[in-house]
N, C-alpha and C positions, 0 to 999 in steps of 0.2 A: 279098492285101495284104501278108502277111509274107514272101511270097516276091517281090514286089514292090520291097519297101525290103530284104530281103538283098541284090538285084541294081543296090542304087542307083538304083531306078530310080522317081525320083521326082513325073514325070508320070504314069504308071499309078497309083500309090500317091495321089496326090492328086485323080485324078479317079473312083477308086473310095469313096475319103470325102464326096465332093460327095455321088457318088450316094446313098450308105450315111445320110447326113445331109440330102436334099435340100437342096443349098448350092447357089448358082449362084457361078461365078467372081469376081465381085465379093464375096461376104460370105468366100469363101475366100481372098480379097488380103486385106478389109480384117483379118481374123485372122492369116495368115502373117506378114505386112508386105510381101508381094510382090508388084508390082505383073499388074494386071488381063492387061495385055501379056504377059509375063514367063507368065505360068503357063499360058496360051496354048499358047505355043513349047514350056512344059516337057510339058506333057499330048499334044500332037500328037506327040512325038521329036523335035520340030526342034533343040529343045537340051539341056542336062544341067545339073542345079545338083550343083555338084563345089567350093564354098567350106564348108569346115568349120565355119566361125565360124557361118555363115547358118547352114547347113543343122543344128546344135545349138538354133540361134535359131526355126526352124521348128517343129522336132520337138518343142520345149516347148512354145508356145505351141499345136500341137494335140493336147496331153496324152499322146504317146506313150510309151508305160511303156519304162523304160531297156532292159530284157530282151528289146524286141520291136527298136528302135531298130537299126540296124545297125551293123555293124564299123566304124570307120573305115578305108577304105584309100585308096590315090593313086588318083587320076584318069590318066589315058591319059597329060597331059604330063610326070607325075612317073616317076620310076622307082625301083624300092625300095632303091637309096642314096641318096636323094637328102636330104640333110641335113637341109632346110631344112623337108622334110616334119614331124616327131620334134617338135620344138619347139609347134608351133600347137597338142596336146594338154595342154600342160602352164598352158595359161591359159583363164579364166574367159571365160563371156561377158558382154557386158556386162548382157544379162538377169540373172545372177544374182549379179553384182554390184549390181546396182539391187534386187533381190528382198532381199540381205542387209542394204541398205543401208535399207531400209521397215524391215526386221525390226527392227532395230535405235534405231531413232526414234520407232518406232511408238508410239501413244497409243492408252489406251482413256479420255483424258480430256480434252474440250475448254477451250481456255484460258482459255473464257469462264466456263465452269465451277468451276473455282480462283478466278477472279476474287468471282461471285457465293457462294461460300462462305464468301470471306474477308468482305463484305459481309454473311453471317449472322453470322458471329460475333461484328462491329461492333454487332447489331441486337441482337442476344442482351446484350449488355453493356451499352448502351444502354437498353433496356427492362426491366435486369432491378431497379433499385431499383423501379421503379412497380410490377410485378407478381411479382416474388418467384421463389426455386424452385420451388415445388411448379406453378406454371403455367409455369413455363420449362425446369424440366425433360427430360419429355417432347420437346421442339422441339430440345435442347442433344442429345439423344442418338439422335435419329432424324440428325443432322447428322452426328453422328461414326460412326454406321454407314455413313452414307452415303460418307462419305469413306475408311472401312475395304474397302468394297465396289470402289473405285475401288485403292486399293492393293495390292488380291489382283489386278489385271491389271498391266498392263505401261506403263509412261511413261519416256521419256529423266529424266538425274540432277536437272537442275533442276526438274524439271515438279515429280517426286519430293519431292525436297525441299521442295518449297512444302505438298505434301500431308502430310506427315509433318509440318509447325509447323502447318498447321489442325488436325491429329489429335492434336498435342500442346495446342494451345488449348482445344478443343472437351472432352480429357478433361480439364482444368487447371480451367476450367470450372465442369463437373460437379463437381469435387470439392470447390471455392467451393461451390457450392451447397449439398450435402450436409454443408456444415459447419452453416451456415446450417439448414438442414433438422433440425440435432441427430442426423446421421448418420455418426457416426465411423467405422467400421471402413469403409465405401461410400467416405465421404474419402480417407483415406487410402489405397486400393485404386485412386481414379480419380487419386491424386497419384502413386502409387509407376507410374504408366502414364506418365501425363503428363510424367515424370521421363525414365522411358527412352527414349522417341520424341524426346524436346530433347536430349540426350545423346549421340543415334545423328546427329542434324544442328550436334551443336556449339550451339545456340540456347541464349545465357547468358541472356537477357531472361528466357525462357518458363521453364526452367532455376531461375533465381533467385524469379522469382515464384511458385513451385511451391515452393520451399521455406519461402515468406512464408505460404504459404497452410496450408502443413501445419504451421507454428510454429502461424498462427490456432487449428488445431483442437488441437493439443496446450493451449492456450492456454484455450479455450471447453471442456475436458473436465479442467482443474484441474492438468494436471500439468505445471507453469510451468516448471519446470526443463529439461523438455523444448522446450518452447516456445524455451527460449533457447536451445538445441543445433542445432535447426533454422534457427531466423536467425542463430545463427554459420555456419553450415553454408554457408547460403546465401553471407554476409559476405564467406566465405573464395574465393567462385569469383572476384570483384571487387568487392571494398571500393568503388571509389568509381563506380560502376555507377548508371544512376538509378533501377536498381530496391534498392538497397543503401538508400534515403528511405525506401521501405515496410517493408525488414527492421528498420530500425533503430528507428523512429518505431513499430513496430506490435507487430514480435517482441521486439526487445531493450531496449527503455522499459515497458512494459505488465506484464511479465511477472517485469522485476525490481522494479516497483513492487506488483506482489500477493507478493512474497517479502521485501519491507522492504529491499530492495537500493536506498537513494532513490542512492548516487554514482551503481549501475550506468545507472540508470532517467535521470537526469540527462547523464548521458555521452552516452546512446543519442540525447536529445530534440536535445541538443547537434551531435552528429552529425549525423543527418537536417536542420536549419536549415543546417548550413556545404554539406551535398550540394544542397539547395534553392538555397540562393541562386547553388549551380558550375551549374548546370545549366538553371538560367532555368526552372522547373515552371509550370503556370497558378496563379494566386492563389486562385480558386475551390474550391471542393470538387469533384472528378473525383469520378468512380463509384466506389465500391468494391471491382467485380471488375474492374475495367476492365488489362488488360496495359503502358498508360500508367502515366510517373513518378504518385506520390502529388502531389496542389495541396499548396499551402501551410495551407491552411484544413484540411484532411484530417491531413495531419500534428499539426497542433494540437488538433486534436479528437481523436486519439491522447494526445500530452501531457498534456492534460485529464485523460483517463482513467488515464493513469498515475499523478497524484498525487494523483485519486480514493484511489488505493490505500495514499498514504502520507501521506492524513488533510490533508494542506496543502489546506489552505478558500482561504484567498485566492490560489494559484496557479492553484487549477483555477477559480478568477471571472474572472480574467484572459484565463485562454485562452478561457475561454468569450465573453468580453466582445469580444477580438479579433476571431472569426468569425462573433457572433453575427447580424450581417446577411447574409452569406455564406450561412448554412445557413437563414435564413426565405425568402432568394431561391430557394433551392437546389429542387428535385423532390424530394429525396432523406424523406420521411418519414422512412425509419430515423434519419438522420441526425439532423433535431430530436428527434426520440427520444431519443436517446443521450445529446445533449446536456443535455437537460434532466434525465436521468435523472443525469447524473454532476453537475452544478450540485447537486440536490437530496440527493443523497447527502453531497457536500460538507457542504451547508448544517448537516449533521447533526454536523462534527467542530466543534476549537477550544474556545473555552473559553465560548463562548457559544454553543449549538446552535438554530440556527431549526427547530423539529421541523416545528411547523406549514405552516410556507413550505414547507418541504421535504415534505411530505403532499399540501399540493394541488397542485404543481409533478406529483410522482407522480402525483396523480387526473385530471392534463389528458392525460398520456401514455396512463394506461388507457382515457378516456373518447375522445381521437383515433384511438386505434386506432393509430396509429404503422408504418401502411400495410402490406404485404402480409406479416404474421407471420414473425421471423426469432428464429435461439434466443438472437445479443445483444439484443435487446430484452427478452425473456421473463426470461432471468439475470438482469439489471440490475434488471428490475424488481422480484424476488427477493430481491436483492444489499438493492436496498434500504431492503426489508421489513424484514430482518436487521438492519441497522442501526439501524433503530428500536424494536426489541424493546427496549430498554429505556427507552422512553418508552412502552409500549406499555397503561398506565393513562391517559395521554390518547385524548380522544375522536376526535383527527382521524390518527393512527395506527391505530384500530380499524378508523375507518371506511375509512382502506388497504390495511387485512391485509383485511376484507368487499370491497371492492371487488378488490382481487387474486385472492382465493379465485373470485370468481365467473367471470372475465376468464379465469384459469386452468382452468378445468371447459368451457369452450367446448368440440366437438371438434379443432376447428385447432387449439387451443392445448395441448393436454393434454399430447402424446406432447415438446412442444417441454419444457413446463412439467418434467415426468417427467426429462427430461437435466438441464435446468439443475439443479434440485434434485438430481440425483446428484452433479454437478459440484462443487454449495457444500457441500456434503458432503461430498464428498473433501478437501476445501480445510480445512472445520473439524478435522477428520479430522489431517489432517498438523500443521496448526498446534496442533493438540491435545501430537501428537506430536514434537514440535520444543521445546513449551516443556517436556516433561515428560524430555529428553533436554537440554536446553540450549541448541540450536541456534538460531541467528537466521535462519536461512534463506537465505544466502548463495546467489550461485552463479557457477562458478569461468565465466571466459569463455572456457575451453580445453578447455569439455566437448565430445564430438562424437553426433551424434543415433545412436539406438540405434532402431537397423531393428526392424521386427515384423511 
């Protein structure tokens, strides 16, 4: 065989492979690419395959290892000045141009496959006021290995791309969730992820709401100053952005209404309404985790909460009054939660306190359950106990702190219960230390967030 193909001689060389492989001439065209005719004439001597291009074209296609392959030299009609010979070595065949050109495009991921992921993460956001972290979970981070599994092979730049904003979704996510969960350092670890995969694709949406998310949990673990660092942060990649509704209305209103900042807290609510109305949002309350603009009713139900914090009774009735059928239509549990919970809280400032109102308002949240455990529900409800400790000689404040105490001692709710209480701790804690320093608790809105 090897001395066969040194002598070019390529009917011998092919018909000793047939044998070697019982091949009959036809399954050895239809491999070559030559036809049935043709390799005939070549096996018998009748004729010579002496085209270069082919005969490369051949020789790969029946796996001939380069070292065995022969020399190339001219054929009979050439002679070795012949120019025209020199040239035909210096180009590809079209084989492996088409071999580089597979390589190159090649996928280890179906389009349909991107599609139906992107479709998970709709469902995951969708489903997750009804059933919570702790069962969503597991389903959120079997997706994002799954998608991590597909990005350790090989996809053209678009394909890529698309995989990289489900992998930045998918951990953006997780980290919603584990805020929710009363999982800070987990948070923050699937945000500072979620950050650099949107960052590596330019994605400002996925990008911005990562930074909404990580204000939340700065936000929900007391240290509000932070909380605003993080929605400036965000702020700053594009101010009028419609995810710039949720930083403002959530991070930068909320956060300076627990620091006594009512201008900043005001400014923020003001903002998010002037972005709403640029931007046409659904009037609705949208999901919570959802990657969509913040609805109008969602933003408000943030405002609410923010002047929860600066004691204004009749502004947080108001807002509450505005989406009060909005959020009884709504799925969303947590959300009547919240809501009642910051009406009830309210009720408790001013110069007239409805304690009582405000107790059973608390006992219908304990008693509903306020759908699948999340650690704002847990806080608030906490937050406000607190606030009634000094009515806490009436009977129907006892029987909130007795009905808290026991709600809290559940096992689902314990580890949640454990954060928040660290959290209003931290909170008494500072404010302890602010009045005993002078400080009123400002905060400058050209802070920048402080990595950990």
């Amino acid at each position: 065989m090897t001395a066969a193909l040194a002598d070019w001689d390529f009917g011998t060389a092919f018909r000793l492979i047939r044998q070697i492989a019982s091949l009959r001439q036809e399954d050895m065209a239809a491999i070559t690419g030559l036809s049935q005719s043709f390799l005939s004439t070549l096996e018998s001597g009748a004729r010579r395959l002496v085209n270069i291009e082919k005969i490369i074209i051949v020789l790969d296609r029946l796996g001939v290892p380069p070292q065995v392959s022969p020399s190339p030299r001219p054929s009979a009609q050439h002679s070795a000045h012949d120019s025209a010979w020199s040239p035909v070595l210096a180009w590809e065949s079209p084989l492996d141009i088409a071999k580089r050109l597979n390589s190159t495009t090649s996928t280890n991921t179906d389009p349909t496959a991107v599609a139906l992921l992107e479709q998970g993460i709709a469902e995951l956001v969708g489903r997750y006021e009804a059933e919570g972290p702790h069962r969503l979970a597991p389903e959120a981070v079997d997706l994002r290995n799954y998608v991590q599994q597909l990005l350790d092979g090989r996809q053209p730049p678009r394909q890529r791309e698309a995989l990289f904003r489900l992998a930045a979704q998918a951990s953006g996510l997780l980290g919603y969730m584990a805020v929710n969960a009363g999982r800070e350092a987990v948070a923050e670890a699937y945000c500072k992820e979620a950050e650099g995969l949107a960052t590596e694709i330019g994605d400002r949406e996925v990008l911005m709401w990562t930074h909404g998310t990580r204000s939340l949990n700065a936000y929900y673990a007391g240290r509000y100053q932070q909380a605003v660092q993080w929605a400036d942060a965000g702020l700053a990649i594009e101010p009028s952005h419609p995810q710039a509704i949720r930083l403002q209305s959530n991070g930068r209103a909320r956060a300076p209404g627990k620091l006594g900042d009512r201008t900043g807290a005001e400014r923020a609510i003001a903002s998010a309404e002037e972005l709403s109305d640029r931007h046409l949002v659904p009037v609705g309350l949208t999901s919570c985790i959802s990657f969509e603009p913040y609805g109008k009713a969602r933003t408000l139900a943030n405002a609410a909460t923010a002047h929860v914090s600066l004691g204004d009774a009749p502004r947080v009735l108001t807002y509450a009054n505005q989406i009060d059928s909005l959020v009884e239509e709504s799925d969303s549990a947590w959300s009547r939660a919240l809501v009642r919970l910051d009406v009830a809280t309210a009720l408790l400032s001013g110069p007239h306190p409805e304690v009582e109102h405000a107790m059973v308002l608390g006992r219908r949240v304990l008693e509903a359950g306020g759908g699948p455990l999340i650690r704002s529900v847990v806080q608030r409800a906490g937050e406000l106990h607190d606030r009634a400790e000094a009515w806490r000689e009436l009977a129907a404040v006892r029987e909130y702190g007795d009905a808290l105490r026991s709600w809290q001692s559940a096992p689902h709710t314990r580890d949640l219960a454990l954060s928040a209480n660290m959290a209003r701790q931290s909170k008494r804690t500072k404010e302890t230390t602010d009045e005993a320093h002078g400080r009123s608790g400002g905060v400058s809105s050209h802070a920048s967030p402080q990595h950990y």
